[in-house]
N, C-alpha and C positions, 0 to 999 in steps of 0.2 A: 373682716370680710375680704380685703385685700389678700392677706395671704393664703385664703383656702380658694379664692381664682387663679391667684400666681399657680397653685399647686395643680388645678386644676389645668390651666394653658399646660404645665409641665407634663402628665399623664398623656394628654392628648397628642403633642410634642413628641415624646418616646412613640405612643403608640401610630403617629404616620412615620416614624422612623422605622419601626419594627416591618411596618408594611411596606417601604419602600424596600428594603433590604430584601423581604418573602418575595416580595416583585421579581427582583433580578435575580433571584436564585432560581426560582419557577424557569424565566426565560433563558435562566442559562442552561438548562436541564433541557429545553424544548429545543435549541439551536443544536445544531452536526458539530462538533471541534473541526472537523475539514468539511472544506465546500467542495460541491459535486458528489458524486459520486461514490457509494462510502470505502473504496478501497481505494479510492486516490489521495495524494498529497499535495494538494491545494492545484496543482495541472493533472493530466491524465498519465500518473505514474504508479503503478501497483508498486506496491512494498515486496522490499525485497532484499532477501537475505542472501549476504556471500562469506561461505568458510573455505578455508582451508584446512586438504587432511594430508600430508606429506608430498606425493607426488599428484595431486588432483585437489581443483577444486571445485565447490557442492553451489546450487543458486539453488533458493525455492522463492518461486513466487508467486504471491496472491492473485488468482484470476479469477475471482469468482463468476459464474455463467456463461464462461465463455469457451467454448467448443475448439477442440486441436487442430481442426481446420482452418479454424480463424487466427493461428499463431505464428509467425512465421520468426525465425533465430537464426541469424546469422553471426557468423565468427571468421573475425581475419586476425591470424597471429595472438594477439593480445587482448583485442576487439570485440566484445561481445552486444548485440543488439537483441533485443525483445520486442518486437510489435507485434500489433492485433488489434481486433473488433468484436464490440459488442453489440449488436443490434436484439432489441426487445421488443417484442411484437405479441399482441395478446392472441391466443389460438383461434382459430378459425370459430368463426359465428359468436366470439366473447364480446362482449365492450369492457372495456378498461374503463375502470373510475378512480384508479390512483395508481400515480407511475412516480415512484421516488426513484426506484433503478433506470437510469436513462442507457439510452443507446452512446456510445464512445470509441473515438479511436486511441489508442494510446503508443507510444514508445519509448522504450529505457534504454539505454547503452551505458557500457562498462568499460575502462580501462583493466583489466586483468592485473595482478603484480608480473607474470611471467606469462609465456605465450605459450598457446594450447593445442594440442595437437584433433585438432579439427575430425579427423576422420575417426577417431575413435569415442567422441560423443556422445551422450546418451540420455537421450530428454523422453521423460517420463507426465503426464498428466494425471491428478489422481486427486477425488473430493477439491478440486479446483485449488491444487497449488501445481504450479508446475516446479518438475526434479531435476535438475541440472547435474550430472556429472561431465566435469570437464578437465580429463587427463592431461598435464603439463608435455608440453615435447619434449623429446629427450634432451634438445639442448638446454632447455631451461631446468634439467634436473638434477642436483648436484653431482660430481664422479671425485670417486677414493682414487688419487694419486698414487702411483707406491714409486717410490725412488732408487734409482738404479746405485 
C-alpha cells in the first residue's frame, strides 16, 4: 500500500513539475525580449547598422512610424548624430483601446572610423529604415605615393 502512494506522490510531483516549467515557457513567450518600444534597445535607441564599402560608409536604421520631418542628423567630421520623434495619436473621431506603440524621443550618435565629408551626404527614408551614405573626405582616403 505504501509503495503505490510513494508512486502515487511521484506522478503528482513530475506532474506540478511539468506545469511549472509550461508556466514559464507560456510567460516567457507573453513577455517583449526588450522593454519599450519594440525597435529599441532597452533606452530609446533604434538598431542600427554601420558598413563600410571602400571610400564611404552605409548606416540603415530602424525607424519604424516615424516621418522625415521628425529626423533630424547631424555630422561633424567624424561625428555622426540621429534624433527624432515619434508621436501616436489615434485619427480624429477614433478611441484608442490599445496602444503598445508609444510616443518616444530618441538619439544615437556614432564615432565614425574616418571623417566624412559632410556636404556630399545622402539620407534616404524608405518602408521605415533610414539610408545613410556617408562619403569619406579626401583626407581620410588612402593616396598611391609614387616615388621620385
Amino acid at each position: 500500500m505504501f509503495t503505490r502512494m510513494n508512486e502515487i506522490d511521484r506522478m503528482f510531483g513530475a506532474m506540478d513539475l511539468l506545469r511549472t516549467k509550461m508556466d514559464r515557457l507560456f510567460n516567457e513567450m507573453e513577455r517583449p525580449y526588450l522593454h519599450g518600444p519594440a525597435f529599441t534597445l532597452g533606452t530609446n535607441s533604434p538598431r542600427t547598422n554601420l558598413i563600410e564599402n571602400g571610400d564611404k560608409f552605409e548606416v540603415r536604421t530602424e525607424l519604424p512610424g516615424i516621418s522625415k520631418d521628425d529626423i533630424s542628423i547631424k555630422i561633424q567630421g567624424n561625428y555622426l548624430e540621429i534624433s527624432g520623434k515619434r508621436a501616436i495619436e489615434p485619427p480624429e473621431g477614433y478611441k484608442a483601446h490599445r496602444n503598445e506603440r508609444s510616443a518616444t524621443t530618441f538619439s544615437r550618435s556614432f564615432t565614425l572610423p574616418d571623417e566624412v565629408d559632410a556636404e556630399k551626404v545622402d539620407a534616404t527614408l524608405k518602408d521605415g529604415i533610414l539610408y545613410l551614405t556617408l562619403p569619406k573626405s579626401e583626407a581620410a582616403k588612402p593616396r598611391q605615393i609614387t616615388i621620385n
